[in-house]
C-alpha positions as a Markdown table, in Angstrom:
| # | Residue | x | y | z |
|---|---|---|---|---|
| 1 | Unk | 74.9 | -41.1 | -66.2 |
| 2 | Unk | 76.9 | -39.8 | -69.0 |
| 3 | Unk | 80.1 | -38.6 | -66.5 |
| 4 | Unk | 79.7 | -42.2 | -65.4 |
| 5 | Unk | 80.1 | -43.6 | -69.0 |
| 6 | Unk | 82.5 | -41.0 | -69.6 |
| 7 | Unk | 84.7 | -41.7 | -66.3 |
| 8 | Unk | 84.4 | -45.8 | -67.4 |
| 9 | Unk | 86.2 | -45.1 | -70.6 |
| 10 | Unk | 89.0 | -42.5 | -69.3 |
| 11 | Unk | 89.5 | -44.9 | -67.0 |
| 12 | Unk | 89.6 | -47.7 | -69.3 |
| 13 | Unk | 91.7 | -45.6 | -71.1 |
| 14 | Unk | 94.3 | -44.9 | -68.3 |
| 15 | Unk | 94.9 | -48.3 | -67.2 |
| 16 | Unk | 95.5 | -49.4 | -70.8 |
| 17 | Unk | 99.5 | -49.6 | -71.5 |
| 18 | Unk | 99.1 | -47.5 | -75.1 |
| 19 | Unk | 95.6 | -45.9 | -76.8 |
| 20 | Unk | 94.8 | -44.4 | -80.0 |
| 21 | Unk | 91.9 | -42.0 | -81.2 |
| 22 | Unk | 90.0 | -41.3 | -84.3 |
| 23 | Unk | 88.5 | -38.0 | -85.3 |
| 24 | Unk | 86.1 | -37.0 | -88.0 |
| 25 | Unk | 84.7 | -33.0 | -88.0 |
| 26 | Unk | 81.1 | -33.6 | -88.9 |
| 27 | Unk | 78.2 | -31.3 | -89.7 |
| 28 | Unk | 75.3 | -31.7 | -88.2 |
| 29 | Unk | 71.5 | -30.8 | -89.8 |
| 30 | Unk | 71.7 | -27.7 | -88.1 |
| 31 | Unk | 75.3 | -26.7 | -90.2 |
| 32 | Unk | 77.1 | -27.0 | -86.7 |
| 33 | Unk | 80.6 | -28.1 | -86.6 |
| 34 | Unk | 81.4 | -30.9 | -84.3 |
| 35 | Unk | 84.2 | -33.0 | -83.5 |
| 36 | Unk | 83.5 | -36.7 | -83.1 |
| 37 | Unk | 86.5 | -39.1 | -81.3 |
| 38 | Unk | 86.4 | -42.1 | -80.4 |
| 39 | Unk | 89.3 | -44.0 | -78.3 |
| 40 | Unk | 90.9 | -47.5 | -78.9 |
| 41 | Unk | 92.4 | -48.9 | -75.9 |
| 42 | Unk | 93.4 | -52.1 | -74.0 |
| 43 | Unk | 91.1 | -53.3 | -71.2 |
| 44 | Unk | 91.1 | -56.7 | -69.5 |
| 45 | Unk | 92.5 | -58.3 | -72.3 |
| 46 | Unk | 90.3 | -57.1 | -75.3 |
| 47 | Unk | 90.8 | -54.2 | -77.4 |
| 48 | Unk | 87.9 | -51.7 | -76.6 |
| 49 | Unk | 86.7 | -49.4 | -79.2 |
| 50 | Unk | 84.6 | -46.5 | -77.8 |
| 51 | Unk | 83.1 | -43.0 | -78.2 |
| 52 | Unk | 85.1 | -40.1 | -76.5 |
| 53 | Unk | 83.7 | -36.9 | -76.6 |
| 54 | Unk | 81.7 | -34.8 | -79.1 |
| 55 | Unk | 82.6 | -30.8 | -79.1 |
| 56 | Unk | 81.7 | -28.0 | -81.2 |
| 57 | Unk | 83.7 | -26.3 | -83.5 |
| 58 | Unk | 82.4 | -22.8 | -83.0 |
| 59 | Unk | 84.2 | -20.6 | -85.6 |
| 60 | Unk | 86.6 | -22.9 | -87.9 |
| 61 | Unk | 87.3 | -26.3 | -88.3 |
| 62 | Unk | 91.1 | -25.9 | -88.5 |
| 63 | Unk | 93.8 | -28.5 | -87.1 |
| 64 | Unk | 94.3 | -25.6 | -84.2 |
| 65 | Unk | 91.3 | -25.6 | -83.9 |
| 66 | Unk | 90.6 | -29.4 | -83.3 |
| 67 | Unk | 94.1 | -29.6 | -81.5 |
| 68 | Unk | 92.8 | -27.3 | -79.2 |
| 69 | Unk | 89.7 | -29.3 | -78.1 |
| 70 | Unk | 91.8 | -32.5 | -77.9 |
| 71 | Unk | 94.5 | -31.0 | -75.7 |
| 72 | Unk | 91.9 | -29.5 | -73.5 |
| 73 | Unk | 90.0 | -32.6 | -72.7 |
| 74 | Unk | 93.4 | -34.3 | -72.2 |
| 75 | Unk | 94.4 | -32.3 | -69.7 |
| 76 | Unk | 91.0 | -32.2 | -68.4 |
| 77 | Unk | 90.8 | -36.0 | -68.5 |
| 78 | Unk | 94.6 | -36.5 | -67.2 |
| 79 | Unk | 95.2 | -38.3 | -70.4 |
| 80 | Unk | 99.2 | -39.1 | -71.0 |
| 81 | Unk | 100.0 | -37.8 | -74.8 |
| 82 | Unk | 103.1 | -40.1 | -74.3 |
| 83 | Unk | 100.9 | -43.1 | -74.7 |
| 84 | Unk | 99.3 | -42.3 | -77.7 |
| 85 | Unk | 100.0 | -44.9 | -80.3 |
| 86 | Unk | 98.1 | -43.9 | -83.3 |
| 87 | Unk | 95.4 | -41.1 | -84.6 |
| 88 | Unk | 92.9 | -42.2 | -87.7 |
| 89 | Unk | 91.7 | -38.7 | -89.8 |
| 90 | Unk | 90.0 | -38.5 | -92.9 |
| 91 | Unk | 92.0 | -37.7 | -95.8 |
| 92 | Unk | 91.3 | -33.7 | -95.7 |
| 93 | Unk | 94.6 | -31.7 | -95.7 |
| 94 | Unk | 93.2 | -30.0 | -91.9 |
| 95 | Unk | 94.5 | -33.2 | -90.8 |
| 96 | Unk | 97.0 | -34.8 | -92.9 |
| 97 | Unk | 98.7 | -31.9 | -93.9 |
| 98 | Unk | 102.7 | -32.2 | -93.8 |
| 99 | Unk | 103.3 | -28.6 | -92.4 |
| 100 | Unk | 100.3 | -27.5 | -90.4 |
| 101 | Unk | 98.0 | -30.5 | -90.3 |
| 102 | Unk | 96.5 | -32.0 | -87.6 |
| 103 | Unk | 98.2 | -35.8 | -87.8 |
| 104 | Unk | 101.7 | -33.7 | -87.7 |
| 105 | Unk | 100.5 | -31.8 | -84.2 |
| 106 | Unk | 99.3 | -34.8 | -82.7 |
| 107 | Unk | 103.3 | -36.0 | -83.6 |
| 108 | Unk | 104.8 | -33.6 | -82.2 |
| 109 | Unk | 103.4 | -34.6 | -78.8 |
| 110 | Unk | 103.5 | -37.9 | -79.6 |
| 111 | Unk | 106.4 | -38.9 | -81.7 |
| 112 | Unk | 105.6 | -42.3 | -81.6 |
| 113 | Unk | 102.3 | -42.0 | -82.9 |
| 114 | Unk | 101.7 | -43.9 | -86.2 |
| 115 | Unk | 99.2 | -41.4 | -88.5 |
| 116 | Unk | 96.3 | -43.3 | -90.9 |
| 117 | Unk | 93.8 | -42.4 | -93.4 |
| 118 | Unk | 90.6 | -43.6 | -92.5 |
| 119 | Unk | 89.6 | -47.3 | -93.9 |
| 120 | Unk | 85.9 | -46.2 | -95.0 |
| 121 | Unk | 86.9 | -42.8 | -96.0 |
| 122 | Unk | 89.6 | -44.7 | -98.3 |
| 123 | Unk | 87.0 | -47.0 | -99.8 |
| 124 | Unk | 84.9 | -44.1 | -100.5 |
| 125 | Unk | 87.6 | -42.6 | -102.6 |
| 126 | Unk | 88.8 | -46.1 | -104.1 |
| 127 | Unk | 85.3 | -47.3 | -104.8 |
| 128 | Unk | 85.0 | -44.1 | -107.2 |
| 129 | Unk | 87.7 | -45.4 | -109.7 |
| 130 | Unk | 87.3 | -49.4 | -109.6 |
| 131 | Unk | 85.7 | -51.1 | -112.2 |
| 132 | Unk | 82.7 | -52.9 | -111.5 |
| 133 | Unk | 82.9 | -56.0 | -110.5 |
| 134 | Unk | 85.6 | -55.3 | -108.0 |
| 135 | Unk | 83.3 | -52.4 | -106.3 |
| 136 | Unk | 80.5 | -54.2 | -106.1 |
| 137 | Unk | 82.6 | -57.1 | -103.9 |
| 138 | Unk | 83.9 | -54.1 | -101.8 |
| 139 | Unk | 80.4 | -53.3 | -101.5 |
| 140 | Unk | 79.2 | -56.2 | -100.1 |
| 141 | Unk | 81.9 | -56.5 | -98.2 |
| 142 | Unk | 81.2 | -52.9 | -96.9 |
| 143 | Unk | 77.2 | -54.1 | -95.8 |
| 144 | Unk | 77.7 | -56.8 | -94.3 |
| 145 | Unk | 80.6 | -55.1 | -91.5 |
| 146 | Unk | 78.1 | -52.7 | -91.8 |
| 147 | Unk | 75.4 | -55.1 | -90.5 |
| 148 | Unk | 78.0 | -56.7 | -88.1 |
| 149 | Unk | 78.4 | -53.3 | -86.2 |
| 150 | Unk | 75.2 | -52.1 | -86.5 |
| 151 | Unk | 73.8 | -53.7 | -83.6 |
| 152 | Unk | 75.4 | -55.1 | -80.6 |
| 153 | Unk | 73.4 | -58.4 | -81.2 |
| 154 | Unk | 75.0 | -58.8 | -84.2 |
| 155 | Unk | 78.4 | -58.0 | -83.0 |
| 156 | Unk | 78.0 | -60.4 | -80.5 |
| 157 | Unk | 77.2 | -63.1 | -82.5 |
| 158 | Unk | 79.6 | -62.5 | -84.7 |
| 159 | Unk | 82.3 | -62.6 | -82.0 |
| 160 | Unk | 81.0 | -65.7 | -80.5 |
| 161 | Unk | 81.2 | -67.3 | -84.5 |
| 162 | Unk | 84.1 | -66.2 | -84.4 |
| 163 | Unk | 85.8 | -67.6 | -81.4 |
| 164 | Unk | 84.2 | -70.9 | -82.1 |
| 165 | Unk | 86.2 | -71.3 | -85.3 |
| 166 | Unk | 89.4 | -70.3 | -83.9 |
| 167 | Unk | 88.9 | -72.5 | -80.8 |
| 168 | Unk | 88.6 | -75.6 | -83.2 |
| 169 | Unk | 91.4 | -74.8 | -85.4 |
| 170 | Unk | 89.1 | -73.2 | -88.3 |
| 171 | Unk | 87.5 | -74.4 | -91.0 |
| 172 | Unk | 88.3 | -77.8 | -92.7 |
| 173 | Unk | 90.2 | -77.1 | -95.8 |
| 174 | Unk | 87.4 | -79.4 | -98.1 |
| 175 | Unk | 84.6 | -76.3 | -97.4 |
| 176 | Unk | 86.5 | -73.9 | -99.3 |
């Protein structure tokens, strides 16, 4: 069942005219390295946000090291680096490094790929230095996505709510 899920989203992936990937290097409770990506790509009209593949990081979690595991399940997956539009890290230097890092080896087989710094591993490091009552909007603004996305009821609400306000035209001005 998982090569079947797996095959939907390379698939997904392949007919979609441009994609871009996120990875985090995680540790799980039993200290194991593991690399986490997930794809954005085009399908049927939507933009499709899915999980990718989960590896371990055996030894080291250097950007060799995670450029390895993402060029072998390219080629293993006949994914086109040529396509890639974008890659999302966290803000370690392993990944943003200018020299070595791993945003700068994912450019040099995809020039066109922009680079970016996480949005929730940026409002983790902003959140530290704002004064109060600015964090504690970013906070609520943080729990409720945070509800949104944590269940696909939710997200589907959410999206229908969503859709009905733009198909009317929004909200009258006099609510705000």
């Amino acid at each position: 069942m998982s090569q079947d899920v797996k095959d939907l989203v390379v698939n997904g992936i392949k007919a979609s005219p441009m994609f871009s990937f996120q990875v985090n290097e995680s540790t799980d409770v039993s200290s194991c390295a593991q690399l986490l990506v997930f794809a954005r790509y085009i399908y049927s009209g939507d933009i499709k946000e899915e999980f990718l593949f989960c590896h371990e990081l055996a030894s080291t979690t250097t950007s060799s090291d995670i450029m390895e595991k993402l060029k072998i399940f390219f080629e293993s997956a006949n994914l086109e680096w040529k396509r890639v539009c974008g890659v999302c890290t966290d803000g370690a230097p392993a990944m943003l490094g200018p020299r070595s890092g791993f945003q700068k080896k994912v450019k040099e087989l995809a020039p066109e790929a922009k680079g970016t710094h996480c949005v929730i591993h940026r409002y983790a490091l902003a959140s530290k230095t704002l004064p109060t009552p600015p964090r504690n909007v970013l906070d609520s603004v943080v729990k409720i996505v945070n509800y949104i996305k944590s269940g696909t009821l939710n997200s589907r609400q959410f999206k229908e709510m969503d859709s009905s306000i733009q198909l009317c035209g929004g909200c009258p001005e006099e609510t705000f």
